[in-house]
C-alpha positions in Angstrom: 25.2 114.8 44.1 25.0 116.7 47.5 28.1 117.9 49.1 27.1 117.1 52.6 27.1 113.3 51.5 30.2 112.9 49.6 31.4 113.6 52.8 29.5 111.7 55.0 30.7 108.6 52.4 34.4 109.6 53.4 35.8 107.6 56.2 36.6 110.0 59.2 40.3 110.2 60.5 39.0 110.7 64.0 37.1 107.5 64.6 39.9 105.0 63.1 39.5 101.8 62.3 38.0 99.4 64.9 39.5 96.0 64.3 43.6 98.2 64.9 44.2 99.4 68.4 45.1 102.9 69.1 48.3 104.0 69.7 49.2 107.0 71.5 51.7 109.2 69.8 54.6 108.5 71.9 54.2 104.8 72.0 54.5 105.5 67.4 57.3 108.0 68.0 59.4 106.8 71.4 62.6 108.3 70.3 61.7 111.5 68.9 64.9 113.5 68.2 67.4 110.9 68.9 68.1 110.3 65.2 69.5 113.7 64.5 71.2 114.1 67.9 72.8 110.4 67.2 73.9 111.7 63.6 75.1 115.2 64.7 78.0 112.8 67.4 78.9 110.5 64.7 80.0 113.6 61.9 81.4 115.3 64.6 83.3 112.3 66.0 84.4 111.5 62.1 85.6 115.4 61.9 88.1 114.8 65.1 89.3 111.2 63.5 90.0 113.2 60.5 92.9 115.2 62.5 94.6 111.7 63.4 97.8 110.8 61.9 98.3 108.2 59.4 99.5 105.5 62.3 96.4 106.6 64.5 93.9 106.4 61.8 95.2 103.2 60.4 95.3 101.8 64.5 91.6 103.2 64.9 90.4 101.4 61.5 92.2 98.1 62.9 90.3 98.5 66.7 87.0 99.3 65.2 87.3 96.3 63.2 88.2 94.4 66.6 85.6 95.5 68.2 82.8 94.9 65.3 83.8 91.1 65.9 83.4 91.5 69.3 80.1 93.2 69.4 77.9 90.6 70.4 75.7 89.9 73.0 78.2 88.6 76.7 80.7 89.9 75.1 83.6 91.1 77.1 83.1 94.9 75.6 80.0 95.0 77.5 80.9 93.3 81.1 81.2 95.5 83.8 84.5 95.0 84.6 86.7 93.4 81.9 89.7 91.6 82.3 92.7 93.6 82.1 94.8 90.8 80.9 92.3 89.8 78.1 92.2 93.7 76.6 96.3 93.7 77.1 96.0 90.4 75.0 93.4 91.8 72.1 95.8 95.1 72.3 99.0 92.5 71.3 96.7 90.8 68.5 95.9 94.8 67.1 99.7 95.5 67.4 100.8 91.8 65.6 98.3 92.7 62.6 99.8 95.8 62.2 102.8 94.6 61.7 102.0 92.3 59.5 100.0 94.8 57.4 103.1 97.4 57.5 106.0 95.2 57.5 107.3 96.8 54.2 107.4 99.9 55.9 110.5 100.6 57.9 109.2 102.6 60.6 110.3 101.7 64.2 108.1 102.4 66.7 108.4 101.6 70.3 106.0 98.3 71.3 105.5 99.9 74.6 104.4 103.2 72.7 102.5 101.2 70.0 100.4 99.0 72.8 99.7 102.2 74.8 98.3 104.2 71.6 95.9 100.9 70.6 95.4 100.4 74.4 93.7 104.7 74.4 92.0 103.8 71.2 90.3 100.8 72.1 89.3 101.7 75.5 87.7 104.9 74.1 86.0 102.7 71.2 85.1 100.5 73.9 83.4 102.9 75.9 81.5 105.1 73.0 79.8 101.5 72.2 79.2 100.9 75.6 77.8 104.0 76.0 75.4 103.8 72.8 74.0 101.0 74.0 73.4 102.1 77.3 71.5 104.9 76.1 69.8 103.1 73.5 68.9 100.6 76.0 67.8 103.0 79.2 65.4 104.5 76.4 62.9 101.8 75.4 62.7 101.3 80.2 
């Protein structure tokens, strides 16, 4: 058989099939990069959790579980301005099931101290989700 038309018999990359649009390259590939950029933050934000203490770590696994149950769509960790009593409130609820989880544990810690401590973690939790989704979001406009 002839070279020339085994290779006329092939299909040709270039013309592409008629009946599937054409897609420019950056409408198949919007977010070129953003993958490894996103996965670089989260090991390095797991290295600096790895340098809490015990009581931080255990407070951050307790707020990240919070605010997994509150990540939903109108949800008061994405308004614009949330309601300082309500986070006061889901700080409390944190600091009750903490207690409740290490009441064998004779450590005394200061409420005041506790509440501030889950107040910093959840605000900053509440603000790197916030944040994700705002540049997750502004990327696809």
């Amino acid at each position: 058989m002839n070279q020339d038309r085994a290779y006329e018999n092939r299909r040709n990359p270039y013309q592409g099939n008629s009946m599937e649009p054409m897609e420019p390259f950056f409408a198949a590939q919007p977010l070129w990069g953003w993958n490894s950029r996103e996965q670089q933050d989260a090991r390095e934000w797991q290295r600096m959790q790895s340098y809490y203490s015990r009581t931080a770590s255990d407070l951050q696994r307790l707020v990240e579980a919070e605010c997994d149950r509150m990540d939903y769509r109108g949800s008061i960790l994405y308004d614009e301005f949330p309601d300082r009593l309500m986070m006061e409130h889901i700080c409390r609820n944190i600091a009750r099931q903490y207690d409740r989880e290490n009441s064998g544990e004779n450590e005394k810690k200061a409420e005041d101290e506790l509440l501030d401590l889950i107040g910093v973690l959840l605000y900053n939790e509440m603000f790197r989700r916030r944040s994700r989704r705002k540049r997750y979001y502004n990327s696809w406009i």
